[in-house]
C-alpha positions as CSV (number, residue, x, y, z in Angstrom):
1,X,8.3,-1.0,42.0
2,X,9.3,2.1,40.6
3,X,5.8,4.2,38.5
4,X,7.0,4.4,34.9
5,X,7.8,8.2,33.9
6,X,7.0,9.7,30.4
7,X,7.7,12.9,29.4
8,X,6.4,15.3,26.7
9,X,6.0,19.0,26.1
10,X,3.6,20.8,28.0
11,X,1.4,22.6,29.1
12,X,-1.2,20.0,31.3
13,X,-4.0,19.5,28.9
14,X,-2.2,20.3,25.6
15,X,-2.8,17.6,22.9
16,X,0.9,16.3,23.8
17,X,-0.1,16.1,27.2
18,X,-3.5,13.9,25.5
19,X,-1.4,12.0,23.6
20,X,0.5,11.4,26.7
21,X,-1.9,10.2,28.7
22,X,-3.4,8.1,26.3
23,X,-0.7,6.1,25.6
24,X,0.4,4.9,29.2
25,X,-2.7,5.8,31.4
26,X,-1.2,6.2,35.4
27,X,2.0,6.8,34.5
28,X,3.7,9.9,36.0
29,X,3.8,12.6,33.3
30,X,6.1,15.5,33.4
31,X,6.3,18.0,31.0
32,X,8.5,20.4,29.4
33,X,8.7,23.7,27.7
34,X,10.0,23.1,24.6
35,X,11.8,19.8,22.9
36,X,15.3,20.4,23.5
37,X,14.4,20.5,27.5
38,X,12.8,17.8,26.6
39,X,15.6,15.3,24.8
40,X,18.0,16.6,27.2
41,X,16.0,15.2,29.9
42,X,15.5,11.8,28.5
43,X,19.3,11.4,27.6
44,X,19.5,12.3,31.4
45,X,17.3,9.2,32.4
46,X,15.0,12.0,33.8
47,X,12.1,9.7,32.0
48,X,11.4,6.0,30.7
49,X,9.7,6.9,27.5
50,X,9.1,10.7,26.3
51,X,6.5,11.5,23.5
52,X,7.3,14.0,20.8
53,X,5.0,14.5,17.9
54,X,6.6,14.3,14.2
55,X,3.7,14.9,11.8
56,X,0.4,16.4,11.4
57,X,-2.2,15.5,8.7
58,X,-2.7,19.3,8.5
59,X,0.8,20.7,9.3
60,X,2.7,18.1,7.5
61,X,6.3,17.1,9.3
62,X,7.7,18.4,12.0
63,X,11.0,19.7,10.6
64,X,13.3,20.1,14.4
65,X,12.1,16.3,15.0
66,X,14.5,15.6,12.1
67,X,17.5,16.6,13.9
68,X,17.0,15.6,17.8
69,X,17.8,12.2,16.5
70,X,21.4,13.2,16.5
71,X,21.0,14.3,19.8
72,X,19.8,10.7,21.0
73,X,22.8,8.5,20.8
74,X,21.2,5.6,23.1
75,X,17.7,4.8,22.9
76,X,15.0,4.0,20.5
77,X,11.7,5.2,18.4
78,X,9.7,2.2,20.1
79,X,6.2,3.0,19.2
80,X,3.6,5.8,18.2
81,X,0.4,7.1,18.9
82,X,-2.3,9.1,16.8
83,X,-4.5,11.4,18.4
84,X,-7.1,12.7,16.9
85,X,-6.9,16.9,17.1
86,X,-10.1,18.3,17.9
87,X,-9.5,22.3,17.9
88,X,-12.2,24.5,18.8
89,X,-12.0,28.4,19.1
90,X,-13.2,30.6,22.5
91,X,-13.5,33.8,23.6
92,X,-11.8,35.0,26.5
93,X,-14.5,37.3,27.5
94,X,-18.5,35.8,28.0
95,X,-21.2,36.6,26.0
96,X,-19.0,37.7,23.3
97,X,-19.2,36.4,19.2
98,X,-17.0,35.2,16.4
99,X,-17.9,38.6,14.8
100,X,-16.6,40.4,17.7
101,X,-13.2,38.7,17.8
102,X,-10.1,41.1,17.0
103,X,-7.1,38.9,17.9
104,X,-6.2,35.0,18.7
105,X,-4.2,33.7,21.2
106,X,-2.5,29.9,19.7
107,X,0.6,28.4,19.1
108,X,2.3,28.5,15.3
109,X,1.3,25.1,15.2
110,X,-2.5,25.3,15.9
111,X,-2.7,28.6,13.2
112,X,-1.0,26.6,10.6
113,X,-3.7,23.3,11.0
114,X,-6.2,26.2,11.1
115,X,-5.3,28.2,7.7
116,X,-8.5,27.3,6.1
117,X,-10.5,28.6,8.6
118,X,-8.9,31.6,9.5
119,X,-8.7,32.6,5.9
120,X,-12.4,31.9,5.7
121,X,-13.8,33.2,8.9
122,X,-11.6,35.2,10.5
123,X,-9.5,36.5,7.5
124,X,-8.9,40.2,9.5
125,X,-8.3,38.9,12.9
126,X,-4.6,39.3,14.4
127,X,-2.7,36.3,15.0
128,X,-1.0,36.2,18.2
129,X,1.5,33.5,18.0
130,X,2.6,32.4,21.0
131,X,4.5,29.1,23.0
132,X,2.7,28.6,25.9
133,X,-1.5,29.1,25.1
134,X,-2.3,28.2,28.9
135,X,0.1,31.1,30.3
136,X,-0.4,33.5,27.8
137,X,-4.2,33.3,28.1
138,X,-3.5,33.5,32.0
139,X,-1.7,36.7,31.3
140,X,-3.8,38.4,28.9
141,X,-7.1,37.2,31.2
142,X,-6.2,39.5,34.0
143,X,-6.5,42.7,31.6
144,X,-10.2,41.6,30.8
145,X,-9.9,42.8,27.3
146,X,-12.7,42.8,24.4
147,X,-12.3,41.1,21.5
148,X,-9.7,38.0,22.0
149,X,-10.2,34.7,21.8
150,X,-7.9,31.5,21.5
151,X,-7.7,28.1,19.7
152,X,-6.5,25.0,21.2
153,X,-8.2,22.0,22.4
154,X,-11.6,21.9,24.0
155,X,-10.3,20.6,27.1
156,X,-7.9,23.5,27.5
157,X,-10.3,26.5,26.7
158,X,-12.2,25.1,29.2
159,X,-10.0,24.7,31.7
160,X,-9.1,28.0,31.4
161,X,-12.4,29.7,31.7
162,X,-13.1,30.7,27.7
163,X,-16.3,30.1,26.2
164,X,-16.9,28.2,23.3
165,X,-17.6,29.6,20.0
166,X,-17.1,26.9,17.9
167,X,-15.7,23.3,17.6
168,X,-13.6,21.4,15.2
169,X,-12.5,24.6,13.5
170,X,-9.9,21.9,11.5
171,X,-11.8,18.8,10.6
172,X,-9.5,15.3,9.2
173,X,-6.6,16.4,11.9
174,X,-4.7,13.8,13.5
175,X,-1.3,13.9,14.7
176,X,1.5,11.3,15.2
177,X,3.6,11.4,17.9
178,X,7.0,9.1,18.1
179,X,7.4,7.1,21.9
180,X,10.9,6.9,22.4
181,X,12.3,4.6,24.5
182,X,16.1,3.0,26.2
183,X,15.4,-0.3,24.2
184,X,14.4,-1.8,20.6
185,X,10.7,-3.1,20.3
186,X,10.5,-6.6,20.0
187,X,8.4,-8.0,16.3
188,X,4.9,-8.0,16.8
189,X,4.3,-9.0,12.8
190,X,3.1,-5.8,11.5
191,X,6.1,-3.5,12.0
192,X,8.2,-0.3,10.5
193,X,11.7,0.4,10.7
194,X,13.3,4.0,10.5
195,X,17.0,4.9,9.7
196,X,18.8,7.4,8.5
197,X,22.1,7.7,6.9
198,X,25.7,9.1,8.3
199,X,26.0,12.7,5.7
200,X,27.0,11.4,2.4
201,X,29.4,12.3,-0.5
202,X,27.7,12.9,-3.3
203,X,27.6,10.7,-6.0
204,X,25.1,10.5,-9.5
205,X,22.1,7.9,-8.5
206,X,23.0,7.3,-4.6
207,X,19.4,7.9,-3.7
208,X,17.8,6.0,-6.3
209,X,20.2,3.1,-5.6
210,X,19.6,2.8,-1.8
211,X,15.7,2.9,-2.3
212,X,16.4,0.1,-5.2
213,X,17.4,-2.3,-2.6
214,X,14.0,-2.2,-0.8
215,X,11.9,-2.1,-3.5
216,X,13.5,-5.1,-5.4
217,X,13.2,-7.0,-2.3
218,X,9.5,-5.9,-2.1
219,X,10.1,-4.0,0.9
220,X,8.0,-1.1,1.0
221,X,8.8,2.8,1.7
222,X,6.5,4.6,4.3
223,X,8.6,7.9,4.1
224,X,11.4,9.1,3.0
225,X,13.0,12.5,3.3
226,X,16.5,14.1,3.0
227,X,17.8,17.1,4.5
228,X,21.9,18.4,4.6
229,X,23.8,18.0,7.7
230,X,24.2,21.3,10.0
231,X,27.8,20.7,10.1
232,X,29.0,19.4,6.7
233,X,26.0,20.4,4.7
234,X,26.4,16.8,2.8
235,X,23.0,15.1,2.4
236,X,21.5,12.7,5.2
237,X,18.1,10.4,4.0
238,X,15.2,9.7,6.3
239,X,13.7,6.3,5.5
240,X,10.9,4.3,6.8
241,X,10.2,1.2,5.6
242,X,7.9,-1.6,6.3
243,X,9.2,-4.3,8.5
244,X,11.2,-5.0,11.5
245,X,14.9,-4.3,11.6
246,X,15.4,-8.1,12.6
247,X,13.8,-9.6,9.7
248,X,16.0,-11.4,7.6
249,X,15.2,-9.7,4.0
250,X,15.8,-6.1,6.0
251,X,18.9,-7.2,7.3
252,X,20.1,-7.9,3.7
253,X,19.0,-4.7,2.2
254,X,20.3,-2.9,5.5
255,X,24.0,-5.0,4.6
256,X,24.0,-4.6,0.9
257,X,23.5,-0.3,0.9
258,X,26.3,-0.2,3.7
259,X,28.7,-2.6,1.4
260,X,27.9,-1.9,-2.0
261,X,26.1,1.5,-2.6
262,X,27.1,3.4,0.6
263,X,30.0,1.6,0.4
264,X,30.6,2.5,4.4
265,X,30.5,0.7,7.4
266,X,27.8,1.5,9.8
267,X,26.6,4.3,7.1
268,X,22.9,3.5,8.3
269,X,22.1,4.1,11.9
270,X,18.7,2.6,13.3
271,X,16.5,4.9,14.5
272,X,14.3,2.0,15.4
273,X,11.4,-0.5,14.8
274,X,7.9,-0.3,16.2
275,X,4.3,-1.3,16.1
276,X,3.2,0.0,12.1
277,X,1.3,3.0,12.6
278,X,-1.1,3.7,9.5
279,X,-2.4,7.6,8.9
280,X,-4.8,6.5,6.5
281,X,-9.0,5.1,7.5
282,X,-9.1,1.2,6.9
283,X,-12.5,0.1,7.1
284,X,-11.8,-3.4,6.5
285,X,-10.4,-5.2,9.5
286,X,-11.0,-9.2,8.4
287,X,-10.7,-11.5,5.3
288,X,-12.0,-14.5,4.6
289,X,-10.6,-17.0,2.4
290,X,-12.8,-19.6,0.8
291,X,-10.3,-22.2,-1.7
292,X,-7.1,-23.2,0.8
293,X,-4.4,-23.2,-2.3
294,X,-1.1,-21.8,-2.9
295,X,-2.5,-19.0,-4.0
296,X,-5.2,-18.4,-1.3
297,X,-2.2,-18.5,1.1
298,X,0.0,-15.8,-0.8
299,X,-2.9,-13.7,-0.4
300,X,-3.7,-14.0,3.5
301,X,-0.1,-13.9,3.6
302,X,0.2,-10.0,2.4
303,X,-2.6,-9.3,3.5
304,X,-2.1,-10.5,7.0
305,X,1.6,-8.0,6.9
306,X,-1.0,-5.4,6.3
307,X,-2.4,-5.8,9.7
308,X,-5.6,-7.6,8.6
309,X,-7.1,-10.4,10.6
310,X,-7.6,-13.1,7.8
311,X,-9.0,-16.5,8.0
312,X,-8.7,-19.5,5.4
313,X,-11.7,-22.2,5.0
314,X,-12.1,-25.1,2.6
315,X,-12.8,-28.6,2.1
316,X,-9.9,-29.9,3.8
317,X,-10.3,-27.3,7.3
318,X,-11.7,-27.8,10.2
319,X,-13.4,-24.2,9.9
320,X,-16.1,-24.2,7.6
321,X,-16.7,-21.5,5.2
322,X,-20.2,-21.4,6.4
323,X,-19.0,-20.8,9.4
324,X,-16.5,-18.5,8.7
325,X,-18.4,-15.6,6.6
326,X,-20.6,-14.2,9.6
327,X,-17.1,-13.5,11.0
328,X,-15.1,-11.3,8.3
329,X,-15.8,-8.0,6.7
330,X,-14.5,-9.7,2.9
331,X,-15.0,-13.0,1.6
332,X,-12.3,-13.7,-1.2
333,X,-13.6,-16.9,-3.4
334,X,-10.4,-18.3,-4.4
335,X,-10.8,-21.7,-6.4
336,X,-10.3,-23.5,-9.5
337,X,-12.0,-22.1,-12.6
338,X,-14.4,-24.9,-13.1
339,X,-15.8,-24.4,-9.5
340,X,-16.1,-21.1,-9.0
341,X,-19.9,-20.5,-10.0
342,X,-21.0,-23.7,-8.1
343,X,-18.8,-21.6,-4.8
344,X,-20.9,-18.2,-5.6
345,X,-24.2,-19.8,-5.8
346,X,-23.4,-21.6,-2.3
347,X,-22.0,-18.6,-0.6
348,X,-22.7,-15.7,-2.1
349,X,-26.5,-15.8,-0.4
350,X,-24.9,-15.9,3.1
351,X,-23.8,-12.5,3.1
352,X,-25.3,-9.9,4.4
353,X,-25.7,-6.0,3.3
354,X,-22.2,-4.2,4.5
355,X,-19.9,-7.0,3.2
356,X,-18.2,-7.9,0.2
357,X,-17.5,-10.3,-2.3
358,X,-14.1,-10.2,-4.1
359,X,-13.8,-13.0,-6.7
360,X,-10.1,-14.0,-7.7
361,X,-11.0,-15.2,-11.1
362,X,-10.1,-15.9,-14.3
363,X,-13.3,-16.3,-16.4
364,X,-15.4,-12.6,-15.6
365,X,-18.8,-12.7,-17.2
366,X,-20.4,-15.7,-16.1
367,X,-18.3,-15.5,-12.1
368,X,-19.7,-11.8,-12.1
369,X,-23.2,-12.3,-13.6
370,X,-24.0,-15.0,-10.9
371,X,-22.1,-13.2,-8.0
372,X,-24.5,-10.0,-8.9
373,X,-27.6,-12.4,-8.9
374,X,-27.2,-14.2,-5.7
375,X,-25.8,-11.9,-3.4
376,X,-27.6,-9.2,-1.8
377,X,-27.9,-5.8,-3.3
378,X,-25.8,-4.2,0.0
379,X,-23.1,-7.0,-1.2
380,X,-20.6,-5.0,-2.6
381,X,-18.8,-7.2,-5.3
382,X,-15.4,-7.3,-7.5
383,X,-13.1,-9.5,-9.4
384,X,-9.6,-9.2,-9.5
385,X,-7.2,-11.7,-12.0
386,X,-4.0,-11.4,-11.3
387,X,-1.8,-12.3,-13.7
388,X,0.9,-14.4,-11.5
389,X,1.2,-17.1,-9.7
390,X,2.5,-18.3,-6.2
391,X,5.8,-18.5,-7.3
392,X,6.5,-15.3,-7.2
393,X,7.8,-12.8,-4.9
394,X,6.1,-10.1,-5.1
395,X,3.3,-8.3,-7.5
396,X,5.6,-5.5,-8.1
397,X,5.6,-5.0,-12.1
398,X,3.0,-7.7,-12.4
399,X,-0.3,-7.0,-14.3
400,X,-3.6,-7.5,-12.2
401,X,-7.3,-7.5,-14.1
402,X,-10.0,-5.4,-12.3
403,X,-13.3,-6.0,-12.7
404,X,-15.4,-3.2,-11.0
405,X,-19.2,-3.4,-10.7
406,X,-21.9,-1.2,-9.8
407,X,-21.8,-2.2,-6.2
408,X,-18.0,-2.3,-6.3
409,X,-17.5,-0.1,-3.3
410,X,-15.3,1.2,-0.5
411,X,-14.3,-2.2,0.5
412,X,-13.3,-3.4,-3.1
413,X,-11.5,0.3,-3.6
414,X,-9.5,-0.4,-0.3
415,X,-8.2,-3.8,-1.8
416,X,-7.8,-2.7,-4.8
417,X,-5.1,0.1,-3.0
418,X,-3.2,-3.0,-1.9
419,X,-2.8,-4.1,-5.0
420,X,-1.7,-1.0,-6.1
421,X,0.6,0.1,-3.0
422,X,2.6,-3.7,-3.6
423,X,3.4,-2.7,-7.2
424,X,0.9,-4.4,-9.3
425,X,-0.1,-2.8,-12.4
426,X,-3.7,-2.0,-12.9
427,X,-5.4,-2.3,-15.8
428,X,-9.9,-2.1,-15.0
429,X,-12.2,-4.0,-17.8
430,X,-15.5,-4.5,-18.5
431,X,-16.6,-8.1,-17.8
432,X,-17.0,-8.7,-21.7
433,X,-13.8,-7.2,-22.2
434,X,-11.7,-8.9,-19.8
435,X,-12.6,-12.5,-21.3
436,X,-12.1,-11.2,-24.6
437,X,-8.4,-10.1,-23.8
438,X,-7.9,-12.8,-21.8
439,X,-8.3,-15.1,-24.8
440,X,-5.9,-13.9,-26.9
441,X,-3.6,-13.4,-23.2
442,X,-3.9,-17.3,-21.9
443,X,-6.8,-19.2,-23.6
444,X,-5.5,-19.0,-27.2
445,X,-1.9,-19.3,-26.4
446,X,-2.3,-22.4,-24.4
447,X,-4.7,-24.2,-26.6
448,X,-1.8,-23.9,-29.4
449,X,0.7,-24.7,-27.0
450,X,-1.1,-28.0,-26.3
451,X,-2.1,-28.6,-30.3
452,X,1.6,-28.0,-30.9
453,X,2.8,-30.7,-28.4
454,X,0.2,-33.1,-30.2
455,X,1.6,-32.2,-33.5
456,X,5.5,-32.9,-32.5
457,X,4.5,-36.1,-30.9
458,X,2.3,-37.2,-34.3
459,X,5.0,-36.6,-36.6
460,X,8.3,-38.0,-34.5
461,X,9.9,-34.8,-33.5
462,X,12.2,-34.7,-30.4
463,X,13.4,-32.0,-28.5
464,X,16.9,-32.5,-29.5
465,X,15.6,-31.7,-33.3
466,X,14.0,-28.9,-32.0
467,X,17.3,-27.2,-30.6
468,X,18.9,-27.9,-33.6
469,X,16.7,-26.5,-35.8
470,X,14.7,-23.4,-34.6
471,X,15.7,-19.6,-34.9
472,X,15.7,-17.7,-31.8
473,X,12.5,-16.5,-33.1
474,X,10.6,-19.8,-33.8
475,X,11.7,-20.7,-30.2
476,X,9.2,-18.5,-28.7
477,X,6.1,-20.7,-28.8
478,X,8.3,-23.8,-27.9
479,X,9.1,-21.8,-25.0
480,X,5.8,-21.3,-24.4
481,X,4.6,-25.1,-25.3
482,X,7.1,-25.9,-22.5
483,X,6.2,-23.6,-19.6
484,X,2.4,-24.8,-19.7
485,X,3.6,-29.0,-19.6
486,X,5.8,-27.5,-16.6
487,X,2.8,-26.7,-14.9
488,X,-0.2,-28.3,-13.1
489,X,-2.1,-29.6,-16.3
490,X,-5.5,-29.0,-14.4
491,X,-4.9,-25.3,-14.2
492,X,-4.5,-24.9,-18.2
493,X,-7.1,-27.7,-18.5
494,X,-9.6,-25.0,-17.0
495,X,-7.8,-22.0,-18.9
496,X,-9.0,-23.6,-22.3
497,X,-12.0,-24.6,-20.8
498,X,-13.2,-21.3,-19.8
499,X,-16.4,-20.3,-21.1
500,X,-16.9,-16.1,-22.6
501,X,-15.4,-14.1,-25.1
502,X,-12.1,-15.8,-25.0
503,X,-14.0,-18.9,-26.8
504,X,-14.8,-16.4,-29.6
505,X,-10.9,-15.7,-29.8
506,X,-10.1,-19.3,-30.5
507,X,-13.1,-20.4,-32.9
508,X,-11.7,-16.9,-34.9
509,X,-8.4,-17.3,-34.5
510,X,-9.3,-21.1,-35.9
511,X,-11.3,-19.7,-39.1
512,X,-8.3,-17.2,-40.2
513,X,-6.0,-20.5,-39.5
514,X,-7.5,-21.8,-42.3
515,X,-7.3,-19.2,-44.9
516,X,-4.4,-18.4,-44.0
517,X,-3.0,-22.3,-45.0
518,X,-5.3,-22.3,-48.0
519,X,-3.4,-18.8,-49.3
520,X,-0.5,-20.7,-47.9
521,X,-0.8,-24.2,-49.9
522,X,-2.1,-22.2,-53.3
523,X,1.8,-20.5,-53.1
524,X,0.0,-17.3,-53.2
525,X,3.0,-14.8,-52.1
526,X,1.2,-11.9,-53.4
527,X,-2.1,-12.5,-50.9
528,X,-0.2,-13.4,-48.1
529,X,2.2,-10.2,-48.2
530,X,-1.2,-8.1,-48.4
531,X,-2.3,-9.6,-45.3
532,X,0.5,-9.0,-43.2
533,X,0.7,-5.5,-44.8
534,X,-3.0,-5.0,-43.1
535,X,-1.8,-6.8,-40.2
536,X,0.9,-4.1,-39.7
537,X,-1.3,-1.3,-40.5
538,X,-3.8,-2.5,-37.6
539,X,-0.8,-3.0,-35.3
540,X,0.5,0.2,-35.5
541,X,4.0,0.9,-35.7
542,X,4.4,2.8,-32.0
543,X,2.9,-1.2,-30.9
544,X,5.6,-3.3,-33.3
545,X,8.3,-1.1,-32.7
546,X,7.9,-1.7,-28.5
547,X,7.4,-5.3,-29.1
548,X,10.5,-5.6,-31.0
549,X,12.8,-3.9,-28.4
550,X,11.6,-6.4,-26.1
551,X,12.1,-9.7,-28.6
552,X,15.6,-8.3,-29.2
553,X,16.0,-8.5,-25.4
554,X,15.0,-12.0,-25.0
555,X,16.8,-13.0,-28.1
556,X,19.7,-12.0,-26.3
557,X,19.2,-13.5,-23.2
558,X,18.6,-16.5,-25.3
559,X,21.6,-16.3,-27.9
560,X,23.5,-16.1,-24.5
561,X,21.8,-19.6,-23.1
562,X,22.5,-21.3,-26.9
């Protein structure tokens, strides 16, 4: 059995060489000088996998990694690895200082991660830039001159006999490398495709159009980048996108850029799919789910895609939620209105400090209240009503409540960034607030919607004499009287039955009702045209003008139905 053979640039001991190492421990590592000896040699079968790295937290990209794709016309990005860059500054001569240091030995690379601290340390030194630290240190060593030192890795200086003036000379540096390989990655669930287009003729909105078929399908961009073609100087794009290249709703979006924006065969290539690397700190690594709905599972399900373990528990499971909470970082409390107090006062007292609570709720005051009572003050705890339901898609464009607390904390912020990073919009309340809104948003609209059904059925009034007789206008809350008898009735039972502010919305909205039909019975035009003259005024006309644009564009979408 042949020992596998990767290949990166060297020297031995170089952070490639780490990176190396890291990722296939025993494997035979040979190493080039720069990374054109390096691609040539994995075209060449020379090596089973070669590591190149493609961006630095620091640095930014790597700009030549752009181009040896073109290179590579077999083979495949198959997987990455972040390492962690620790550099740390020596002295070639002992006994020496920072103060007495006069010139630095490092690669263009290493200054560039290192501009902060040059510029604040050593902002008179002189930079020697160079390609290979180990050999030019080796060179310069044999002079035994005063005054230079070198950054690079720890393990390097070291090796080479310099003594340590200081460590981590660059702090929050990490650096991706790319593993290429001969064949594609197979799925593993929580995976990221790269491709990049043929040079294109220009046309007005190609760019936005090919990222518009991800992001309708909810497919979302890790990178993107463009950059003209050597040869032709017409534009090539750089995507990565989340997924693998064999899932279905890629495939699509993959077929529908070639066909109908490209409009060019085999005008995307695949770079290739891997393991999704993420550059960004997650602290949370597990969700638990109490409430096994439709909605709970829409949830896990996103949330697994992120690379979260997640684990669902409810009445009807053989996992208990009792069970289940010593072994997540989050519990989520996902169940219907009416029971979600009773949940926090049985659950919320079995976690401990370092975890958190995230309620998806609709009533706030009360569920946050009672969540900040019985949980432990290291709980931290935050409620999130999104404004959608399991039918759809994706949260892209939908609106999603926050409700932040005083111990709302790194674990709520990082959820709330999912949110944000699938398209949801936003919008943070105070608990008052939130129920207040939410009255006039679902609690007052459905309890019409159900009062209005009542009153068609207690006067004789069928749908067919609706259609005949409404204006596109007056259609609108028979539209909305349908869509919650659609529905599970339970769901808008609980909606009404919420308690908070939005009860204050309905008893108002009641009292005005009836002065409103007392000006209204008493034929008193006058009054009536005074009110909605206020009404406006309170509105504003930036608010009535927006709402209008949007009637006019359901009234068309209707007049086209009619």
């Amino acid at each position: 059995m042949s020992i596998l053979t990767i290949a990166t640039v060297g020297p031995e001991k170089s952070h490639s060489w780490l990176a190396a190492s890291r990722y296939a421990p025993g494997a035979d590592i040979a190493l080039y000088p720069h990374t054109s000896a390096l691609i040539e040699a994995f075209i060449e079968g020379q090596a089973n996998l070669i590591v190149v790295p493609i961006y630095n937290t620091r640095e930014g990209e790597n700009k030549p990694y752009f181009r040896l794709f073109e290179k590579i016309k077999s083979g495949y990005w198959v997987d990455n690895i972040v390492l962690p860059v620790d550099l740390s500054l020596g002295a070639l001569q002992s006994g020496e200082t920072i103060e007495d240091l006069t010139t630095l030995i490092g690669s263009q690379a290493v200054f560039k991660q290192c501009e902060e601290y040059l510029g604040n340390v050593l902002p008179d030194v002189t930079l020697m830039g160079v390609h290979d630290v180990k050999q030019a240190v080796r060179n310069i060593s044999r002079q035994k001159p005063a005054g230079f030192g070198a950054i690079d890795g720890e393990k390097l200086l070291t090796t080479l006999g310099l003594g340590i003036l200081e460590r981590d000379v660059a702090p929050h540096n990490r650096t991706r490398y790319a593993v290429l390989g001969p064949e594609l990655a197979v799925p593993t669930g929580y995976d990221a495709t790269v491709l990049i287009t043929e040079p294109l003729d220009d046309r007005v909105g190609m760019l936005v159009d090919i990222l518009g078929e991800f992001t309708r399908r909810g497919i979302n961009i890790l990178d993107m980048r463009s950059e003209n073609d050597i040869k032709t100087q017409k534009l090539q794009v750089y995507i990565e996108i989340e997924g693998h290249i064999q899932d279905d709703v890629i495939k699509e979006a993959v077929r529908r850029i070639e066909n109908r924006v490209i409009q060019q065969m085999d005008s995307l290539r695949l770079l290739g799919s891997f393991p999704r690397v993420d550059m960004r700190t997650k602290y949370i690594k597990s969700f638990g789910f109490i409430g096994t709905g439709a909605m709970s599972t829409w949830f896990a399900d996103r949330l697994e895609n992120e690379g979260y373990h997640v684990l669902l528990s409810g009445r009807s499971t053989k996992l208990r939620p009792e069970d289940m909470i010593s072994e997540v970082d989050v519990l989520v409390l996902c169940v219907p209105i009416s029971a979600t107090v009773a949940a926090i006062q049985q659950y919320g007292p079995l976690l401990t400090d370092g975890m958190a609570l995230i309620l998806l709720a609709g009533e706030s005051e009360t569920t946050v209240t009672c969540a900040l009572e019985v949980t432990s003050p290291g709980v931290e705890v935050m409620l999130v009503h999104n404004l959608w339901g399991p039918q759809a898609a994706t949260m892209k464009d939908k609106n999603a409540i926050v409700v932040r607390t005083s111990r709302s904390g790194r674990f709520c912020g990082e959820f709330e960034a999912f949110l944000y990073k699938h398209g949801a919009d936003i919008y943070h309340d105070s608990p008052n607030k939130h129920d207040l809104l939410m009255g006039v948003g679902q609690k007052l609209p459905t309890v019409i919607s159900v009062a209005l059904a009542m009153t068609l059925e207690m006067n004789n009034i069928t749908a067919e004499d609706i259609a005949g007789h409404c204006t596109l206008t007056s259609l609108y809350p028979i539209l909305a009287m349908a869509r919650v008898h659609a529905q599970n009735p339970r769901t808008y039972a609980e909606i009404m039955a919420t308690s908070g502010e939005g009860r204050k919305i309905v008893r108002d909205f009641s009292d005005n009702l009836k002065k409103v039909i007392a000006m209204a019975d008493a034929s008193a035009i006058g009054n009536l045209t005074e009110l909605i003259n206020l009404n406006v005024d309170h509105l504003t006309d930036d608010f009535i003008r927006a709402r209008m644009e949007q009637a006019k564009a359901v009234d068309e979408v209707l007049g086209r139905m009619v």
